[in-house]
N, C-alpha and C positions, 0 to 999 in steps of 0.2 A: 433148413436142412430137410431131408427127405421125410423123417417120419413126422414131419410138423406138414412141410410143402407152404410154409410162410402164415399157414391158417391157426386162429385161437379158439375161434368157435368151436364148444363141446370138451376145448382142450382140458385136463384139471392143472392147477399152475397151486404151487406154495411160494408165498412170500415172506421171508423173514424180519424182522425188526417193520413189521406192518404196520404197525399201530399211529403207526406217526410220520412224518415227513417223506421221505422218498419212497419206504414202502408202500405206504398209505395211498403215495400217488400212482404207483405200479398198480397196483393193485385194484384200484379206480378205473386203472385203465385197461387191465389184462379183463376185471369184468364187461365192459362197455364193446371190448371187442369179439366178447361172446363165450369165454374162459369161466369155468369154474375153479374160485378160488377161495381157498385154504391162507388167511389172515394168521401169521404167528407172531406172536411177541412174547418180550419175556413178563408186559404186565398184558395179564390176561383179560384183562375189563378194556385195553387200549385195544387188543385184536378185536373182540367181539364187536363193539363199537363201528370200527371200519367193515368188518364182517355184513351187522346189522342192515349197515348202508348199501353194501352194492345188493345184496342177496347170496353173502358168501358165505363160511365158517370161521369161525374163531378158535385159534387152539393156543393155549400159554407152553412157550420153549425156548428155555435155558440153550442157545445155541451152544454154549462152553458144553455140555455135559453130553458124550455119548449115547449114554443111555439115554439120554431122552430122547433122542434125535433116533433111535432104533425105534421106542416108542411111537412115537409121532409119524415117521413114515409108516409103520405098520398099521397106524389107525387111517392115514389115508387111503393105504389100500384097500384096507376094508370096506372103508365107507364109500369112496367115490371109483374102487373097480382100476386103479393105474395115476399113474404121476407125467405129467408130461413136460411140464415149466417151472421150473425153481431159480427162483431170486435169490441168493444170500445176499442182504441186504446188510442184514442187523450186524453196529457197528459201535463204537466209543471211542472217546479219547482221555489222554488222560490232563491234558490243558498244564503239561509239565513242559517247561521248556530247556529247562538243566538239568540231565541225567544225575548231577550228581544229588539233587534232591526228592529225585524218583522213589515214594516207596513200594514197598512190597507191593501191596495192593493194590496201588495204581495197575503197577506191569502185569500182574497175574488176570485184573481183571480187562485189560487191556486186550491181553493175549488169546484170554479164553474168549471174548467178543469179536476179536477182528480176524484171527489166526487160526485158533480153533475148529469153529462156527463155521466158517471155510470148507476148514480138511472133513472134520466131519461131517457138513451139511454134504458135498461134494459123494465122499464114500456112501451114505445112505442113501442119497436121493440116487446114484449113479447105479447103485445097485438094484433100484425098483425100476429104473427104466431101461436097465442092460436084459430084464427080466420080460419088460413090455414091449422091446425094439427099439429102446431112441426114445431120445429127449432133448429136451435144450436146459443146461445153466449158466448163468449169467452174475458174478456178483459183482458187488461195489466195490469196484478200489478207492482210487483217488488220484489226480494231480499228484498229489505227495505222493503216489507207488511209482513215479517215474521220475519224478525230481527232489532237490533237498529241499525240505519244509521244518529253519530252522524254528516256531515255536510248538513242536512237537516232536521229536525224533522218535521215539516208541511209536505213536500212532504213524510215521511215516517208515519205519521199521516193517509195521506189520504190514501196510497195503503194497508197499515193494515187495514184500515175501505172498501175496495174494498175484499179484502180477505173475512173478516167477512160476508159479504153482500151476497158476491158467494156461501160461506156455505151455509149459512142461509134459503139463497132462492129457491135451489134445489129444497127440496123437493115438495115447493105450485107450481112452475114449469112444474116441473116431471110430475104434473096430467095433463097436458096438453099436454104434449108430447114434451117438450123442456128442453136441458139441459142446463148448465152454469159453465160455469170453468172461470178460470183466469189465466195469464201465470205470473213467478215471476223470471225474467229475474235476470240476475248480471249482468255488465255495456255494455253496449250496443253502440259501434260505430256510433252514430247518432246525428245530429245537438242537441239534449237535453244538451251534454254534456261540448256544446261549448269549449269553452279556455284551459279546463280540458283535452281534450284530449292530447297535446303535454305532459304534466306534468303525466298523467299514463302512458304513453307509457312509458315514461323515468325511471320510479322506477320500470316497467316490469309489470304492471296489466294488463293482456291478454282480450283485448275486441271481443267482439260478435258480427261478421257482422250479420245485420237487415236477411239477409236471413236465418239464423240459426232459427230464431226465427218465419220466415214465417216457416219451416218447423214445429215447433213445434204444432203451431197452426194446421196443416193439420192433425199432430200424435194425438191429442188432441180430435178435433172432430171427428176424426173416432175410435178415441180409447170407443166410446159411454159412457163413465164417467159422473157423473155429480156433483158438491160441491166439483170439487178438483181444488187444488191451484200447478200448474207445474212448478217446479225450471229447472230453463237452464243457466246453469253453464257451461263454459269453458272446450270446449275439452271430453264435458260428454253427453249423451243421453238425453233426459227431463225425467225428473220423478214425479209422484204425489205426494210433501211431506207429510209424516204422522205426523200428530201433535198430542200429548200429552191429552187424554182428563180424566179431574180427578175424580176421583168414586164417585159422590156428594152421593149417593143413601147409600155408603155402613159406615155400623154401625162404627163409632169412637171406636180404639181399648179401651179394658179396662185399667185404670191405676192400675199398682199394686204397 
């Protein structure tokens, strides 16, 4: 988009759920391409760590909680002068696969992770850069935000309702000079997956190193798009899926 112009060098970028897997490998990559970056997770010793490494910052943030996310953007202002690149990365599941023995704390912490973390990453961070001219955000959906993903319907709940949000919001956005996409990964090589992994390996489901997926995000924001949802599928390019939209406007044919 125009106030990036496809360039990271100098950019400042925040990444969320940094500490580990896909963050971690954004983050890797947003510094390499010359980005000054603000490492967040919610275990604070995980961001610093990643921080340490490229030459970034480390900051610990509860995505679920508002108020931190006021906080947090506020200290980046301070410290690094503007926001340009925001990841919402930071993500969970709850490895339920029958609502009916979903508990509380599954869904709540679920919600405040995937759902949350989103709407209020999105409102803080869109506010410091409606303030700067333009920015670019970018979060993690999933595969499951655009298809049924029956061993998890909550965690496939909330990255459909992240899809929806990314559409939706472009365009009040847009007037401001910032865009927002989402990436919609298929399974991904990364602590998320825990236990699961030896058992896909086994039946031959081909996973996604985290760095494929830092790439994307790079194709993404400089591809200056905005309201689209980028499938990164195994062995394949990213691409913006196109989705189905139905003619509400047009006249119901006649019965004869």
């Amino acid at each position: 988009m125009a106030a990036l112009d496809g360039l990271f060098e100098g950019r400042v970028a925040l990444v969320t759920g940094g500490g580990s897997g896909i963050g971690a490998a954004v983050a890797r990559r947003l510094a390499a391409e010359g980005a000054r970056v603000v490492v967040a997770d919610i275990v604070g010793s995980a961001a610093d760590s990643v921080a340490d490494e490229i030459g970034g910052r480390g900051v610990a943030l509860d995505v679920g909680s508002a108020d931190a996310w006021s906080d947090t953007i506020s200290g980046i202002l301070a410290a690094e002068g503007g926001l340009d690149v925001v990841h919402l990365n930071a993500g969970v599941s709850t490895g339920e696969g029958d609502p009916t023995l979903l508990t509380e704390a599954q869904y709540r912490r679920v919600m405040g992770a995937n759902l949350d973390g989103v709407v209020y990453g999105t409102r803080a961070a869109a506010g410091a850069m409606k303030a700067g001219g333009g920015g670019a955000i970018v979060a993690t959906a999933s595969l499951a935000g655009i298809i049924a993903f029956a061993p998890d319907p909550i965690y496939t709940l909330t990255k459909h309702a992240v899809v929806g949000f990314v559409r939706s919001s472009a365009l009040a956005l847009g007037a401001y000079g910032i865009s927002i996409n989402c990436l919609c990964p298929a399974v991904v090589d990364t602590p998320l997956i825990g236990e699961a992994r030896d058992r896909l390996i086994e039946v031959g489901l081909p996973l996604i190193p985290p760095s494929e997926i830092a790439d994307a995000l790079v194709t993404v924001v400089r591809g200056g798009g905005t309201g689209e949802a980028w499938t990164c599928l195994p062995q394949r390019p990213p691409e913006p899926w196109t989705f189905a939209t139905p003619e509400i406007w047009a006249p119901a044919s006649e019965s004869t």
